[in-house]
C-alpha positions in Angstrom: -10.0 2.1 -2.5 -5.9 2.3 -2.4 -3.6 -0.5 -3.5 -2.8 -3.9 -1.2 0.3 -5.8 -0.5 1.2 -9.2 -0.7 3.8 -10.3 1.7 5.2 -13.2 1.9 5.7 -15.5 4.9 9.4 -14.2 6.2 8.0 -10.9 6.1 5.0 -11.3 7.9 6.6 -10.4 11.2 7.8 -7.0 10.5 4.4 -6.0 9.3 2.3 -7.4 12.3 2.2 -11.5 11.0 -0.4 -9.7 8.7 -0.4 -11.2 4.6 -2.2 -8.1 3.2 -1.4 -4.8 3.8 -3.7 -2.0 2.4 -2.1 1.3 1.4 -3.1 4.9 -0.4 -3.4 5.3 -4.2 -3.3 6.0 -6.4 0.4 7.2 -6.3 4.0 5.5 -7.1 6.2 2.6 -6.2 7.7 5.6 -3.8 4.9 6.8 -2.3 4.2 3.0 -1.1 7.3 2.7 0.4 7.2 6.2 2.0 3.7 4.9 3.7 5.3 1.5 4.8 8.0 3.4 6.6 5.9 5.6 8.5 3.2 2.4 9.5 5.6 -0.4 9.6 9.1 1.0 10.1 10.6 -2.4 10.5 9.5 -4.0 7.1 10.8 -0.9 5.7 14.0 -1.8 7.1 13.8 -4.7 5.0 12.7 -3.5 1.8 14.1 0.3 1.3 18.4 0.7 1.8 20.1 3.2 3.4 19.2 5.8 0.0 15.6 5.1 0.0 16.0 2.6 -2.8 14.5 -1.3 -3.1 17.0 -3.0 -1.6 19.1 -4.9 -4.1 17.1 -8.5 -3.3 13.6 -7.6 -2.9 11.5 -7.8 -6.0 8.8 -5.5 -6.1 5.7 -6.2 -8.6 2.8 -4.0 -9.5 0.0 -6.1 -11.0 2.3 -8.7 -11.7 4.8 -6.1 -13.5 8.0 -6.2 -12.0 8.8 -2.1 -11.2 12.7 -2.3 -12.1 11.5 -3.0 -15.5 8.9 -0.2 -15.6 9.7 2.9 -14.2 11.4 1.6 -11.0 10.5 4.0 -8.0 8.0 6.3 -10.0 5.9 3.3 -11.1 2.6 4.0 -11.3 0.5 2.3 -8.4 -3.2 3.1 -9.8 -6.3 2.5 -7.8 -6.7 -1.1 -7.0 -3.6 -2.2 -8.1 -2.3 -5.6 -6.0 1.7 -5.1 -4.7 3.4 -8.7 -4.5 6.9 -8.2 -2.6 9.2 -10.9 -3.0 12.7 -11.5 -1.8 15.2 -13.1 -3.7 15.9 -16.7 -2.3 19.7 -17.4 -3.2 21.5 -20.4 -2.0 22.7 -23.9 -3.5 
């Protein structure tokens, strides 16, 4: 079955103007990432820094659970699970 993505609209673009994005599970917060860089190499750009880490303004959730609170990178993405990605909107 795998996991899907949720992408909002200034992402879109990077990831083929598609919304949803289905990926393998189940696996971890990693493993997604890992499969977004190798399928759409430049919304990885967007999301992973130079380390392989969540870039410092994207916030990740896994069934609504935001992963930096979990177990960041090794969060558990089960079967089914539905990936909201969300970049921080800063500004005044």
């Amino acid at each position: 079955m795998g996991a899907v993505i949720l992408l909002p609209g200034v992402l879109r673009a990077d990831a083929g103007d598609e919304a949803r994005l289905s990926v393998a599970a189940p696996g971890t917060v990693r493993d997604v990432l890992a499969e977004i860089a190798d399928r759409w190499p430049r919304l990885a750009k967007r999301l992973r820094d130079e380390q392989g880490g969540l870039r410092r303004y994207v916030n990740l959730y896994v069934d609504g659970e935001e992963c930096r609170r979990m177990s960041g990178l090794e969060t558990p993405v089960p079967d089914g699970a539905e990936i909201q990605i969300i970049p921080s909107v800063a500004g005044g």
